[in-house]
C-alpha positions as CSV (number, residue, x, y, z in Angstrom):
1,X,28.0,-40.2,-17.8
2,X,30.7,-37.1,-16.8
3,X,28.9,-34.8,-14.3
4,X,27.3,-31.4,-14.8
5,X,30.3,-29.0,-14.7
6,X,30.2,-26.9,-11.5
7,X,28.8,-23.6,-12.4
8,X,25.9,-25.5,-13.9
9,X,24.7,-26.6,-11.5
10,X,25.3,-23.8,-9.5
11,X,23.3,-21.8,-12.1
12,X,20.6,-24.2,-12.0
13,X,20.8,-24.4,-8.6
14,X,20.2,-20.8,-8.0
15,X,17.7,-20.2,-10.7
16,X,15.3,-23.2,-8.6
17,X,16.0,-20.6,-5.5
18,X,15.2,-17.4,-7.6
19,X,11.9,-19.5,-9.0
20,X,10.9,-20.6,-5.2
21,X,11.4,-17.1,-4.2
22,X,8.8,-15.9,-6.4
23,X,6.4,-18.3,-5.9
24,X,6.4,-18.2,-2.0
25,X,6.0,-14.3,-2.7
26,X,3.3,-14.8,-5.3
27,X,1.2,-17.0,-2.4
28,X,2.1,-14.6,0.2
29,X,0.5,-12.0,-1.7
30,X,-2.4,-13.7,-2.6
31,X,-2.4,-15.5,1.3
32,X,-2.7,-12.1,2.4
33,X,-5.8,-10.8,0.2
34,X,-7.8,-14.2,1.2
35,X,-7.3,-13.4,4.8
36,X,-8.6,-9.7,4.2
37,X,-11.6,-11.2,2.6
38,X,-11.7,-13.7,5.5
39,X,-11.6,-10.8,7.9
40,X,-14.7,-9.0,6.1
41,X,-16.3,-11.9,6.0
42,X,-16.4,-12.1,9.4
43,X,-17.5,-8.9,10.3
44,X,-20.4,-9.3,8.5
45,X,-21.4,-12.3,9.6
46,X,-20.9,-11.3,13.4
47,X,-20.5,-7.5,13.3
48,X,-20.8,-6.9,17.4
49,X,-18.1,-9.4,18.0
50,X,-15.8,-6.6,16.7
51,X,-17.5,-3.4,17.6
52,X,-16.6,-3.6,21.4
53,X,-13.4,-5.4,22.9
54,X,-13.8,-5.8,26.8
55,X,-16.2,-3.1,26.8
56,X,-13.6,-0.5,24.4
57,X,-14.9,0.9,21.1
58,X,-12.4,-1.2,19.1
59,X,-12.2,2.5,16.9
60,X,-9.6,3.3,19.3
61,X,-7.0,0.3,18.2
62,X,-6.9,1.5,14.9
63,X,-4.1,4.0,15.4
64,X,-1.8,1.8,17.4
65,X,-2.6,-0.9,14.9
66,X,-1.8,1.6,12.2
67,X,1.7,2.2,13.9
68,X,2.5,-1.4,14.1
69,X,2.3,-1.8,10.7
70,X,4.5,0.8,9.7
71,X,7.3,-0.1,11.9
72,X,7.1,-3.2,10.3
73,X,7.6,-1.2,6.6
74,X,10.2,0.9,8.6
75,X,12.4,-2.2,9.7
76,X,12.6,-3.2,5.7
77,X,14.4,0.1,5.0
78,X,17.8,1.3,5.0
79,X,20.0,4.6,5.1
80,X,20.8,3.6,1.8
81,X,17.6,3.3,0.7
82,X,17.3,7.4,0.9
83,X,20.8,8.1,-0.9
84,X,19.8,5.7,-4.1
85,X,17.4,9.2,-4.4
86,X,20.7,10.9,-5.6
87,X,21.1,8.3,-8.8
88,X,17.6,8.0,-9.0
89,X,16.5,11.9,-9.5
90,X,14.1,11.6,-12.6
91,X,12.6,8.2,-12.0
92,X,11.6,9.3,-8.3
93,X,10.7,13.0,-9.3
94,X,8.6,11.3,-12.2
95,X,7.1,9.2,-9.5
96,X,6.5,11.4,-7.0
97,X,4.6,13.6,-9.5
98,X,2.1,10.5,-10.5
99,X,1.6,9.6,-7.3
100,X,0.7,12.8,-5.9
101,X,-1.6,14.1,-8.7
102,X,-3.1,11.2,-10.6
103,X,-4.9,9.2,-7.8
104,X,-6.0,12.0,-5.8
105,X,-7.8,13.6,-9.1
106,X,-8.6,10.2,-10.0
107,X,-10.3,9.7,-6.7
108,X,-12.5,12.8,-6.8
109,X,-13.4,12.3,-10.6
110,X,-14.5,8.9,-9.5
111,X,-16.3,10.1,-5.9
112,X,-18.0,13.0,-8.0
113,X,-19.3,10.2,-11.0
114,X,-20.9,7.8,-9.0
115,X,-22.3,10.5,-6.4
116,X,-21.3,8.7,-3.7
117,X,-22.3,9.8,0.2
118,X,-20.0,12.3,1.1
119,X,-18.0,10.2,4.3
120,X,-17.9,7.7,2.1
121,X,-16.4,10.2,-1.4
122,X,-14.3,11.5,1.1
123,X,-12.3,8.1,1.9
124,X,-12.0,7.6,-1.8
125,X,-10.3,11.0,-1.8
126,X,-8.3,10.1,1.0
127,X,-6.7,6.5,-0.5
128,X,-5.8,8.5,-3.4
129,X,-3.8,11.0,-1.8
130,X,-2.0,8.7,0.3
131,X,1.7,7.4,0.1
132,X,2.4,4.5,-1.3
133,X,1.4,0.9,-0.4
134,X,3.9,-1.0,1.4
135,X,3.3,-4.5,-0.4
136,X,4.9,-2.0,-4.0
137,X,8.5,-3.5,-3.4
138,X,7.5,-7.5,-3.5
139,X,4.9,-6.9,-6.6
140,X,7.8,-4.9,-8.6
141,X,10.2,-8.0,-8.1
142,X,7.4,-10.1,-9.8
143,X,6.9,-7.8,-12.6
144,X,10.7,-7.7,-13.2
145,X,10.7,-4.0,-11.8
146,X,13.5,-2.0,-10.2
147,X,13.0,-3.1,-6.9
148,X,15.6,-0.2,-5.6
149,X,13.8,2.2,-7.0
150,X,10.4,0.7,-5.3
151,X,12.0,1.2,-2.0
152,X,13.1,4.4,-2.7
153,X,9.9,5.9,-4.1
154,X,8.0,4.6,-1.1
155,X,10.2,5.8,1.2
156,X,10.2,9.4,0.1
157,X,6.6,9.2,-1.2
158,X,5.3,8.2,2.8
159,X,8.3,11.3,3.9
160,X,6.5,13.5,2.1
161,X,2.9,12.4,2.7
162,X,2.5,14.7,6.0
163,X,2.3,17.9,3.3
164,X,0.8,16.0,0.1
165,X,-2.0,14.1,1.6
166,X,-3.6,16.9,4.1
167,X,-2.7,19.6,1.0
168,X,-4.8,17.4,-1.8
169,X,-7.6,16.3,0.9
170,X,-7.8,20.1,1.8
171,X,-8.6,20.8,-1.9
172,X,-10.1,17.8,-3.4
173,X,-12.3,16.4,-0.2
174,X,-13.2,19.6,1.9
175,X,-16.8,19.4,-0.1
176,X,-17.6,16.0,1.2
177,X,-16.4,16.7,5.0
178,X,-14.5,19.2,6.9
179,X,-10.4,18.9,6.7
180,X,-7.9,20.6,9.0
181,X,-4.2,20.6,7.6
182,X,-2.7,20.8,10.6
183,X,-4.1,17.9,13.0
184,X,-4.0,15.4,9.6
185,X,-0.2,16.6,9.3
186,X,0.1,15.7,12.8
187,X,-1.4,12.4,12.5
188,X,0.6,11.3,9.6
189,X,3.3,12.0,11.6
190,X,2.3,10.2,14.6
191,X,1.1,7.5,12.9
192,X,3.1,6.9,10.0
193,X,6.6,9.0,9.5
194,X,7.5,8.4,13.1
195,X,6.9,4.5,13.2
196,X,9.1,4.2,9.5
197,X,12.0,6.2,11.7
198,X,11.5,3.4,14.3
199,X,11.5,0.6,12.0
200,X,14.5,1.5,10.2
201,X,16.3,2.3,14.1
202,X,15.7,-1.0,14.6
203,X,16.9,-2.4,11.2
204,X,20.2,-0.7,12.4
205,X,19.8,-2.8,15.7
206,X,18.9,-6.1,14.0
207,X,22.9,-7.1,14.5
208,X,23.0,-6.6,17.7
209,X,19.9,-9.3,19.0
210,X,16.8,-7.8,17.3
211,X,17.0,-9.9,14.5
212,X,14.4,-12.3,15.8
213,X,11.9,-9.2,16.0
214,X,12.1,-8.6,12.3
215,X,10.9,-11.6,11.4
216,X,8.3,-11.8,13.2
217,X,7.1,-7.8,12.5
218,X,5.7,-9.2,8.9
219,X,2.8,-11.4,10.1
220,X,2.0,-9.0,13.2
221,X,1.7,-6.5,10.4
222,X,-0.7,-8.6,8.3
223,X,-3.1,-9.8,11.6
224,X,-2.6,-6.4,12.2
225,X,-4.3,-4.9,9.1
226,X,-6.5,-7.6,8.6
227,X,-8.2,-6.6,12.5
228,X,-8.2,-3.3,11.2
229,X,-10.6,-4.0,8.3
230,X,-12.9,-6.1,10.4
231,X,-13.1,-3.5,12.8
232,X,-13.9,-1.0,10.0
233,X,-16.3,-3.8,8.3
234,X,-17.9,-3.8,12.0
235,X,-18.7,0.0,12.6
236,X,-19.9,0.8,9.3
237,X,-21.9,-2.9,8.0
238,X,-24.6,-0.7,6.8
239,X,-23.1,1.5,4.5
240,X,-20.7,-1.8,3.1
241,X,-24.1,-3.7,2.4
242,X,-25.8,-0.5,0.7
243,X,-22.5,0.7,-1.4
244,X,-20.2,-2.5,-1.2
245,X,-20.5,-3.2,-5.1
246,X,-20.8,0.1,-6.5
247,X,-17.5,0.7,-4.1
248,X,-15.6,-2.2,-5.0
249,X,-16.2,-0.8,-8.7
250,X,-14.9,2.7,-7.6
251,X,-11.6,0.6,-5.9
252,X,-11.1,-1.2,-8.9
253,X,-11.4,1.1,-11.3
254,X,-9.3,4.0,-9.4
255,X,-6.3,1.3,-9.2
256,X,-6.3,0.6,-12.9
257,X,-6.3,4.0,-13.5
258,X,-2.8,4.5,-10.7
259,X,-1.3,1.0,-13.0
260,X,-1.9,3.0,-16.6
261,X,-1.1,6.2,-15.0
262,X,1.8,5.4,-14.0
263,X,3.4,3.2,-16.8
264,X,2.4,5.5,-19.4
265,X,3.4,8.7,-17.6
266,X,7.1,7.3,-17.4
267,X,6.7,6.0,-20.8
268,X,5.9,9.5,-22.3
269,X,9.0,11.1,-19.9
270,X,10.8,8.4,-22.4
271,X,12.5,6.1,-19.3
272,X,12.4,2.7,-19.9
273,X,10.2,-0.4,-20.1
274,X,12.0,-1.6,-16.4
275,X,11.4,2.0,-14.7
276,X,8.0,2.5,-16.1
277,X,6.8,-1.1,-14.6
278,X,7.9,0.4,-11.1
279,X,6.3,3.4,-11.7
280,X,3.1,1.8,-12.1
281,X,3.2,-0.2,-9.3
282,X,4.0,1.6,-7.2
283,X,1.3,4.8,-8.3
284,X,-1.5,2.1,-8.7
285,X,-0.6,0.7,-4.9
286,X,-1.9,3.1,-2.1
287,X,-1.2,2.8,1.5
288,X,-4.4,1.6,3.0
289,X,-3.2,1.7,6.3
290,X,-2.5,5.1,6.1
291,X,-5.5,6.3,4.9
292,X,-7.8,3.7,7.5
293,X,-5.5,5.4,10.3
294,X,-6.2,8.9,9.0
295,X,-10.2,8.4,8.0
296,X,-10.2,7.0,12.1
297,X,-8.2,9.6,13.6
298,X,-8.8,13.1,11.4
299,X,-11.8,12.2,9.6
300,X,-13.8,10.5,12.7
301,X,-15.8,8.3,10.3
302,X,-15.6,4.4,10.0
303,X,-17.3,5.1,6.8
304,X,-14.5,7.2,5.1
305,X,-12.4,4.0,6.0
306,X,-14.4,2.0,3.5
307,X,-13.0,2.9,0.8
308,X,-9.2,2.4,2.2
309,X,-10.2,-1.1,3.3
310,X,-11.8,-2.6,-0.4
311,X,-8.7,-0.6,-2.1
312,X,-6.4,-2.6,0.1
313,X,-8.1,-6.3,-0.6
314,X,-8.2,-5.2,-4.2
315,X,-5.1,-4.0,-4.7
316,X,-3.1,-7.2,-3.6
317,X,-4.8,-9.2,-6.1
318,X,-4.7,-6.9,-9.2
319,X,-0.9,-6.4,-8.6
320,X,-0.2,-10.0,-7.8
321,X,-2.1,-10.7,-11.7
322,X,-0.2,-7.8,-12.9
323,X,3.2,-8.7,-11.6
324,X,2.4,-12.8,-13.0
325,X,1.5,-11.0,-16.5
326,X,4.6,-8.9,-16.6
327,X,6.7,-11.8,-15.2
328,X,6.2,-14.0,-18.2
329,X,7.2,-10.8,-20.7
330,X,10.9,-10.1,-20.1
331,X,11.7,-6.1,-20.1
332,X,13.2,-5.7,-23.9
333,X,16.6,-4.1,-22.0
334,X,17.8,-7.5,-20.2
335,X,17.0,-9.6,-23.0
């Protein structure tokens, strides 16, 4: 029997890597959103074990948590990352106009419908006008997405986030609780844009000895966000038991409306099946930490962070189905 020829198995070789690739994702993903439900869980269950750490209102290790994560988003970036924005213009600016407009209206339409307490409207509010989520980039290699531009809108989407986010809060949430530009300006600053500059430093460093750090940043990340909703679980049990369902509703209905948004806003701009996939993604994916950070540290309410912390379980696993739908439906242009 003559052998395979050489580029064969090559192929075949690296199609069995591609296919892994996507599967350890795919698990990481969905890892991720059983360890957020694990993490609620457990508040829940034991609520005081996570109110108080050595006699510290665990509130305050939400920020530093906060920053954590995002020098772990930071360290995934590039400088290139930024200049792809040139080649990129009407895919980003499409993006950026989604992402800035349909889930912070979406999240007042929805806070207003289901008359929800006011901390608790104004966290809807809040995930909606938020940057977005950091887990965008590995869903949009699922769905066959332009992973580039992923990257890119997230980057610029978080850069500009200290404007957007206190802007739209200012005139979508200031009914449900008081919002001062400046200070949440401040704060995203602080807590996220400054951290992303850090992470990408240290990308820059990684050859010279830090390249054990960035592979560990990931799962401090993760344990990092998954503290931070059981410490917001803690603090506000009550309201979770009284509005949990009717909340995880609100969540899952405001992320559908970011997914269809988004696709069919590109769609109707006329770019293609490949763009308009990324688009959605990355509209319908918020930055939770973000928003948890700002509801801690502007809003002073563990209740506004409720609505962060369900948006963040759900979101994983809607865009992990999403991405597995779209995965088995090649884009008509690279067929």
């Amino acid at each position: 029997m003559n052998p395979l020829p050489v580029e064969t198995t090559d192929r075949n070789s690296a199609e069995r890597h591609s296919l892994w690739k996507e599967i350890s994702a795919t698990l990481g993903i969905l890892s991720y959103a059983a360890w957020v439900l694990v993490a609620v869980a457990a508040a829940l269950y034991a609520p005081e074990a996570f109110r108080t750490m050595g006699g510290v209102d665990t509130k305050k290790f939400i920020p530093p948590l906060i920053q954590i994560i995002m020098v772990g988003m930071g360290a995934t970036l590039t400088p290139e990352d930024f200049l792809r924005t040139l080649r990129l213009r009407k895919a980003v600016l499409t993006g950026m106009v989604l992402q800035f407009t349909v889930m912070p209206l979406a999240g007042a339409l929805l806070a207003a419908l289901f008359a929800l307490p006011n901390e608790v409207a104004a966290g809807v509010v809040l995930i909606g006008s938020c940057s977005g989520g950091v887990s965008s980039n590995v869903m949009t290699f699922l769905a066959r997405g332009d992973v580039a531009l992923s990257v890119t809108m997230t980057t610029i989407s978080t850069l500009m986030a200290p404007v957007m986010t206190p802007l739209a809060m200012r005139l979508l949430a200031g009914r449900y609780v008081p919002v001062e530009f400046v200070p949440m300006m401040k704060s995203i600053l602080f807590l996220i844009v400054i951290p992303v500059l850090a992470g990408l430093l240290l990308n820059r460093l990684a050859s010279r000895g830090f390249q054990p750090v960035l592979k560990v940043l990931p799962i401090v990340a993760m344990a990092g966000i998954c503290l931070s909703i059981s410490i917001i679980t803690s603090h506000s049990r009550d309201a979770l038991l009284g509005h949990g369902l009717l909340l995880l509703m609100v969540a899952v209905l405001h992320n559908a409306t970011g997914y269809l948004g988004g696709y069919w806003g590109a769609r109707l701009l006329k770019l293609d099946e490949i763009t308009a996939r990324t688009v959605s993604i990355e509209v319908g994916m918020q930055n939770g930490g973000m928003a948890t950070g700002l509801a801690i540290e502007t809003l002073k309410s563990a209740n506004a962070a409720l609505a962060p912390a369900l948006f963040a379980f759900w979101m994983n696993v809607s865009a992990s189905l999403l991405a597995s739908w779209w995965r088995a439906r090649t884009p008509a242009s690279v067929r």
